[in-house]
C-alpha positions as CSV (number, residue, x, y, z in Angstrom):
1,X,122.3,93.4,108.8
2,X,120.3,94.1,112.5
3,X,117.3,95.9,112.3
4,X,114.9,97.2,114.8
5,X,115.3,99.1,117.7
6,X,113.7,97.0,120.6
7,X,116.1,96.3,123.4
8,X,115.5,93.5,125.8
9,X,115.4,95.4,129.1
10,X,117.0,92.8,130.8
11,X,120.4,92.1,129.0
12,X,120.4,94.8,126.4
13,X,120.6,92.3,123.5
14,X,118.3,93.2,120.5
15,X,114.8,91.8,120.4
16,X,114.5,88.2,119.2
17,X,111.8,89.0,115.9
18,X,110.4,85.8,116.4
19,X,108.9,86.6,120.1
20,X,107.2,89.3,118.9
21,X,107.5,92.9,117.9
22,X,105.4,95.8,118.2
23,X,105.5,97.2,115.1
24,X,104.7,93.7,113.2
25,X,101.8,93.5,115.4
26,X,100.5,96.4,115.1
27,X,100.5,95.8,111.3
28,X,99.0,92.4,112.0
29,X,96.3,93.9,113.7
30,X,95.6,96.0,111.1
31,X,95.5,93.2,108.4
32,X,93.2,91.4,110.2
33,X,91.1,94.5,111.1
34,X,91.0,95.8,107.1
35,X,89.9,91.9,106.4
36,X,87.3,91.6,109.2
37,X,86.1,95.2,110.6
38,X,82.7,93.6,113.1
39,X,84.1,94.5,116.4
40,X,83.4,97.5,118.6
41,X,85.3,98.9,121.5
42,X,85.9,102.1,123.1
43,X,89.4,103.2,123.7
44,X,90.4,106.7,124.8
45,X,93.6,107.4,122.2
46,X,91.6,108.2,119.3
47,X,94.7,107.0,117.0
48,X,95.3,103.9,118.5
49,X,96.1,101.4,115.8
50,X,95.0,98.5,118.1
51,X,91.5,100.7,117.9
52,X,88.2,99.1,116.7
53,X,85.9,98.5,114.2
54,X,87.6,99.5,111.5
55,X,86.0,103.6,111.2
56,X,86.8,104.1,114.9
57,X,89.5,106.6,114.1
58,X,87.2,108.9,112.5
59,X,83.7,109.6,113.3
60,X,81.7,106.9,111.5
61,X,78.6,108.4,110.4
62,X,77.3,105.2,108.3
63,X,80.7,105.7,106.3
64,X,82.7,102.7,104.4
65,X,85.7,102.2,105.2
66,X,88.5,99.9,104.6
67,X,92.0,101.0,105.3
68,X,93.5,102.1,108.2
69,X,96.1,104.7,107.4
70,X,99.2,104.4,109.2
71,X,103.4,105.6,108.8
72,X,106.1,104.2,110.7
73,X,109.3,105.6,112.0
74,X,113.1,104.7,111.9
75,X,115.2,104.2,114.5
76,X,116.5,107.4,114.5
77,X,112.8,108.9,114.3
78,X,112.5,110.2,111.0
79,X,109.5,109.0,109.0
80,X,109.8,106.6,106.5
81,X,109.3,107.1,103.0
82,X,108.5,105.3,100.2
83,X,108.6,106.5,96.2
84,X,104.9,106.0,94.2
85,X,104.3,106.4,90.5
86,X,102.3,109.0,89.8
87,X,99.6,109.9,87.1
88,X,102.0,112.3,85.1
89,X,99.4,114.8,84.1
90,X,98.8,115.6,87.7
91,X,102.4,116.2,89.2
92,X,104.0,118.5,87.7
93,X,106.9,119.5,90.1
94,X,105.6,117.6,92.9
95,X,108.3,115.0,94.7
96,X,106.2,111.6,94.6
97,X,107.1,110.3,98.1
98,X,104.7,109.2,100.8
99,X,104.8,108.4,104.3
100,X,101.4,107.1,104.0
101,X,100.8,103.1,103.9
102,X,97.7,100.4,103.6
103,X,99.0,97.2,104.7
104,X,98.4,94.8,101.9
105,X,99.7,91.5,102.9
106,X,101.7,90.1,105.9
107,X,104.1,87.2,105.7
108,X,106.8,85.2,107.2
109,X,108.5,87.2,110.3
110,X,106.8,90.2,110.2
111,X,107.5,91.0,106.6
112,X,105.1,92.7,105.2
113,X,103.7,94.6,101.4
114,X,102.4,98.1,102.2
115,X,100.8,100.0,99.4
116,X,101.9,103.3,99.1
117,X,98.9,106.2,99.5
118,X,99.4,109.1,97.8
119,X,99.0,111.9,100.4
120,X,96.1,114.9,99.2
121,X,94.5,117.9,100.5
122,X,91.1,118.7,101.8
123,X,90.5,119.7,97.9
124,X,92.2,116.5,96.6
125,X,94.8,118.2,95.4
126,X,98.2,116.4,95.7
127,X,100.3,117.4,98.8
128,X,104.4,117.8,98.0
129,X,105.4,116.8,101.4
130,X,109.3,116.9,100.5
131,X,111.5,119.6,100.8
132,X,115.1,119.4,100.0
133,X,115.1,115.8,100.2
134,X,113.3,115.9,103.4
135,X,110.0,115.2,104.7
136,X,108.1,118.7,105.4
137,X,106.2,118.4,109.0
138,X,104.4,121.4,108.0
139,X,103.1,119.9,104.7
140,X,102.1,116.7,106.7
141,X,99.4,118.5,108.5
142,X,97.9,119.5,104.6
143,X,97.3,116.0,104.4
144,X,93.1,115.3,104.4
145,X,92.9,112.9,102.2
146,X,94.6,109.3,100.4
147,X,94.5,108.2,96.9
148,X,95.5,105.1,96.2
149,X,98.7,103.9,93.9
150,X,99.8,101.4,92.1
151,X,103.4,101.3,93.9
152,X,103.5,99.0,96.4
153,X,106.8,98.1,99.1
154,X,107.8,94.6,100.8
155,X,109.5,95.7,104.0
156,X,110.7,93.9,107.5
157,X,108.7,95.5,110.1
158,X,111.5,94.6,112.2
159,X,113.3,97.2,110.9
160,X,110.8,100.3,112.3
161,X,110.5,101.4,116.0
162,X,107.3,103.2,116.2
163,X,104.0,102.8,114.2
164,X,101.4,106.0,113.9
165,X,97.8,105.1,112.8
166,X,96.6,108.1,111.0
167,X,93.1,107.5,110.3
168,X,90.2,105.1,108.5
169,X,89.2,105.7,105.5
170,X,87.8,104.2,102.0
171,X,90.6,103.6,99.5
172,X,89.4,102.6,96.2
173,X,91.9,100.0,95.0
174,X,91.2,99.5,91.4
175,X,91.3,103.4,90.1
176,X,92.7,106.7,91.7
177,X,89.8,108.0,92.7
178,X,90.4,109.9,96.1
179,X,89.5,108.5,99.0
């Protein structure tokens, strides 16, 4: 199966993985970023993934953070999604899909485990962001907030064209206390 969408402007053959891919290191980036957050530049795209410290895509106002939020996108542009288990007494009627992802660990060629964030309003309310099977763009922009789940994805990052850092935040790993 050929993943990926990179094209080698030269020949038109399909990015070898192995030289490199933007969406692996992106996601690289951010592993190492979420395990050492020191550094401190400036950049003007306030959602650039490459951004630093860890907090920069916020304002950091003696805030902890420790995950950079991030989706990715298919080939064909659509957002991917991933299923979570949610705490029953909380979703009643609510789709539990995500777009949302903390890189957890990255391996091999660019394959990576991404924890799936459950995506909640300014209130901390869970946020329904499918409709029909689809993912709601409208219902994206209710999302404020991440709580952490215990569903958690191994994907090749080969297999994504585009990458979209969201923002930093605190994720608390061990309950589902929203972040």
């Amino acid at each position: 199966m050929s993943c990926g969408c990179g094209k080698n402007e030269n020949t038109g053959d399909k990015v070898n993985p192995i030289q490199g891919h933007c969406v692996c290191e992106a996601v690289r980036f951010i592993k190492r970023l979420q395990d050492t957050h020191t550094d401190d530049d400036c950049f003007d795209c306030d959602t650039d993934c490459f951004m630093r410290p860890l907090g920069s895509l916020v304002n950091p106002a003696n805030e902890r953070f420790n995950t950079r939020v991030f989706s990715l996108l298919t080939e064909d542009g659509d957002f991917f999604k991933a299923m979570y288990r949610p705490k029953s007494h909380t979703h009643h009627g609510i789709n539990c899909f995500s777009v949302f992802f903390r890189v957890q660990n990255i391996f091999d060629n660019c394959c990576a485990t991404l924890m799936v964030l459950e995506p909640l309003d300014k209130d901390g309310k869970p946020v329904d962001i499918i409709d029909c099977g689809k993912v709601n763009l409208e219902k994206l922009c209710k999302v404020e907030r991440f709580r952490a789940t215990k569903s958690c994805i191994t994907v090749d990052l080969n297999c994504f064209c585009a990458i979209q850092c969201i923002k930093d935040t605190f994720v608390t790993q061990c309950s589902t206390t929203p972040a």
